[in-house]
C-alpha positions in Angstrom: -232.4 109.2 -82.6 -230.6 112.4 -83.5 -230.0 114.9 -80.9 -228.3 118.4 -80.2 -226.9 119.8 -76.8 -227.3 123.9 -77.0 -228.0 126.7 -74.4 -224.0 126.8 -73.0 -224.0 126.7 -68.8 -227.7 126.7 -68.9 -228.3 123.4 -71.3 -230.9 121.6 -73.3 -230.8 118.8 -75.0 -233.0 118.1 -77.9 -233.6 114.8 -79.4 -235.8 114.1 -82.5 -237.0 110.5 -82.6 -238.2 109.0 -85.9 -241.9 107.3 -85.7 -242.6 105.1 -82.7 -239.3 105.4 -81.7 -239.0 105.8 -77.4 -237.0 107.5 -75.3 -237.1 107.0 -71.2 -236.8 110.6 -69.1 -236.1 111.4 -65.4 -239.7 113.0 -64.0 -239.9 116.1 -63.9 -236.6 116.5 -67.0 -239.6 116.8 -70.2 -239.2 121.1 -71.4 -241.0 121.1 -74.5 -241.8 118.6 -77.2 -244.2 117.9 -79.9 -247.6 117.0 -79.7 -247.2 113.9 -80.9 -245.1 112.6 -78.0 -247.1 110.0 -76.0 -245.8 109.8 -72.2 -246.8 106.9 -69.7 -245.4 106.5 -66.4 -243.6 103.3 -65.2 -242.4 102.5 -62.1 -240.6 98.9 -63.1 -241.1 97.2 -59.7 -240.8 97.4 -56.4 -237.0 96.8 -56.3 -236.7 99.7 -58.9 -238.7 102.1 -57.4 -236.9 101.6 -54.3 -233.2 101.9 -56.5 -233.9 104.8 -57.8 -234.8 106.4 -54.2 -231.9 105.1 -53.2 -229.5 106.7 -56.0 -231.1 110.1 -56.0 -233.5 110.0 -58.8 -237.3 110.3 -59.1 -239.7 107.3 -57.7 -240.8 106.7 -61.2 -239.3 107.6 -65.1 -241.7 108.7 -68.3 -241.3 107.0 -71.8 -242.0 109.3 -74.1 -243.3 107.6 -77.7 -243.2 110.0 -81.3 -246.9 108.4 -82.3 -247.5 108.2 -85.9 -244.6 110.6 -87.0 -241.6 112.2 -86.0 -241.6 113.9 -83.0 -239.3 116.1 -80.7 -238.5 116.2 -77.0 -236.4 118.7 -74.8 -234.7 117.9 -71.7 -233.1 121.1 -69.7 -230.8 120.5 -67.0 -231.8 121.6 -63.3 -228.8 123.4 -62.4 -226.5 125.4 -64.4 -223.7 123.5 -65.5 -223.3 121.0 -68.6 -225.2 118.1 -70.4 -223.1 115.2 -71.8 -223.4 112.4 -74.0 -222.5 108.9 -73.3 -222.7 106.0 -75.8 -223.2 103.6 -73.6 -222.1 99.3 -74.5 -222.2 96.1 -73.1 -218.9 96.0 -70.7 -218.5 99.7 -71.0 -220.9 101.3 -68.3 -220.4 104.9 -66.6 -220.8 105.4 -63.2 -222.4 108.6 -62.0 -223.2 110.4 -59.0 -226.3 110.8 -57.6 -229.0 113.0 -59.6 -226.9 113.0 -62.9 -229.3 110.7 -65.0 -231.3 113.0 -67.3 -232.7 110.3 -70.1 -231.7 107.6 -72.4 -232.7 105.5 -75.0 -235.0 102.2 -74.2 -231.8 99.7 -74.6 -230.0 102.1 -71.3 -230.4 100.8 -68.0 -230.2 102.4 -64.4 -229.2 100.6 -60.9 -228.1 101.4 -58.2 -223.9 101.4 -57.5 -223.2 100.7 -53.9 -219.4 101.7 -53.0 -217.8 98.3 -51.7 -215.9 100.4 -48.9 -218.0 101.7 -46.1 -215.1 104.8 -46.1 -215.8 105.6 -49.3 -219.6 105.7 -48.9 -219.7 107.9 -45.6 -216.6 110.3 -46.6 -216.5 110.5 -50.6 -218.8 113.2 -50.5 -221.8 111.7 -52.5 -223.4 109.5 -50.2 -222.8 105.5 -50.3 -224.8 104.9 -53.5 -224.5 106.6 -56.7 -225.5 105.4 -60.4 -224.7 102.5 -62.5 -225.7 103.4 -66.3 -225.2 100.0 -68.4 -226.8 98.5 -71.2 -226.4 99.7 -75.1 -227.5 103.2 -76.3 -227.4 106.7 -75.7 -227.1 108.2 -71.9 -227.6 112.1 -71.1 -226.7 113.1 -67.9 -226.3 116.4 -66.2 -223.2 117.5 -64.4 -222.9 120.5 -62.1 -220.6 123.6 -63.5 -217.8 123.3 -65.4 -216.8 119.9 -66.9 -213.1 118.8 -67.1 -212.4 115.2 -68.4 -209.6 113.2 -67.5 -208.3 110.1 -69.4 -206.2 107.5 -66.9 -203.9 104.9 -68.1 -203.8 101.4 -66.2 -202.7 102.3 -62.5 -202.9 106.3 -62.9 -204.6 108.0 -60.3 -206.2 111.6 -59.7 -207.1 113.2 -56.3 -210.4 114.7 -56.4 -212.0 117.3 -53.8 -215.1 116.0 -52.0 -218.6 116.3 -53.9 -215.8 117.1 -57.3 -216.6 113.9 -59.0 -219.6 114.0 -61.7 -218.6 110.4 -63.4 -216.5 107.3 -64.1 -216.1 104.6 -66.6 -216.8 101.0 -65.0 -213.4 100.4 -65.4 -211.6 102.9 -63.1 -212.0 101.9 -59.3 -212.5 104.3 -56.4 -211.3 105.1 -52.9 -211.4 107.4 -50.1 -208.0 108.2 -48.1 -207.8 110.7 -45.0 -205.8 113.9 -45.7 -202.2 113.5 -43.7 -201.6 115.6 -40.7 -203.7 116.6 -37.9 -203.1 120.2 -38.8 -203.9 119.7 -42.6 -206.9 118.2 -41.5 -208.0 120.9 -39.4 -206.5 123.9 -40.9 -206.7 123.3 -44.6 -209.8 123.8 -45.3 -209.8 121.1 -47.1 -211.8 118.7 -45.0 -210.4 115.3 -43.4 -210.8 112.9 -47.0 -210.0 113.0 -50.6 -211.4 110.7 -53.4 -208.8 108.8 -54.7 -209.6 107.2 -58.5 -207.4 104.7 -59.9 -207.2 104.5 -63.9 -207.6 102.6 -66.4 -210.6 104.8 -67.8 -212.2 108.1 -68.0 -212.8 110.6 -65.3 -215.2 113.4 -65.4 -214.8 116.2 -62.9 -217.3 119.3 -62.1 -216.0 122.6 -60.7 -219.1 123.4 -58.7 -221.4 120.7 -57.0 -225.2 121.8 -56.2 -223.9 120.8 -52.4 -221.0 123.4 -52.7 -223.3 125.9 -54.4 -225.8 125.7 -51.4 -223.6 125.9 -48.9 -221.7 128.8 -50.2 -224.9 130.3 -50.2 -225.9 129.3 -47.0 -222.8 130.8 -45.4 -223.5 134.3 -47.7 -227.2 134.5 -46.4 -226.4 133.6 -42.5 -223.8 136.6 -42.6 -225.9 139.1 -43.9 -229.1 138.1 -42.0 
């Protein structure tokens, strides 16, 4: 599979897939493609369905086949902000937070990550379950706004903003600690917890979560209403 990200803050990405080649979508993530694309539905289980409810995503995923001769698919993300790539390979899986799967080649597999500390899955700002991405192949997944990337030695840490985290590699580990002082908790503005990820690995930031986006919006249409 070759493919192309274009389109800026408001991305695509196009993948051209060589005869009977397959690639799995989100539902709903297909823009244009060839005619020769065959889609079928799958579900992969009970379990699965019920993962992928769980994490954010769609009940059930299309596989889209190029039947008889190359074929073409586009993918466009649902909210403005940036595609990336992931070359995904046994031992070196990405976790992501909810909503950010966008397709993937056939080898690429989705569960569900549940955070280990109950702190971290009340307070860190994207629920208590987010996405595992493991397996071997390509992974596209959309992240909210501008994209800043972060590589962490063994033991380096990074404070992140609530909602600010897009994705991880497997490797880094996660936690949620409470923001000191009463009055920084209630006067910052800053809310009462801060993510907390611990290096080694790869961190992946976005300046403007959906969730922040809505509220902001929220706040703008209450005042003028």
């Amino acid at each position: 599979m070759q493919y192309e990200i274009q389109g800026g803050n408001l991305p695509v990405v196009v993948c051209n897939l060589s005869a009977g080649e397959q690639i799995i979508t989100e539902g709903g993530a297909m823009s244009w493609m060839s005619p020769n694309m065959k889609m079928e539905t799958v579900g992969g289980g009970l379990g699965k369905v019920f993962g992928r409810a769980f994490s954010g995503e769609a009940l059930f995923q299309n596989i889209y086949t190029a039947e008889g001769a190359p074929g073409m698919i586009a993918m466009a993300s649902s909210f403005p902000g940036a595609i990336r790539a992931f070359e995904i390979r046994p031992g070196s899986g990405m976790i992501l937070q909810k909503t950010a799967f966008l397709a993937c080649e056939t080898g690429v597999t989705m569960s569900v990550f549940f955070r280990k500390s109950l702190g971290t899955g009340f307070f860190g700002g994207e629920g208590f379950i987010m996405q595992k991405i493991s397996g071997n192949g390509i992974c596209f997944a959309e992240f909210d706004g501008h994209v800043v990337e972060y590589n962490l030695s063994a033991g380096q840490q990074i404070v992140i903003d609530t909602g600010n985290l897009a994705g991880m590699t497997e490797s880094c580990t996660m936690e949620i600690k409470t923001v000191p002082g009463l009055k920084n908790k209630l006067l910052g503005g800053e809310g009462f917890f801060n993510t907390v990820v611990t290096g080694p690995g790869r961190v992946w930031l976005q300046t403007m979560p959906a969730s922040g986006m809505a509220a902001a919006l929220s706040s703008y249409l209450v005042r003028n209403n």
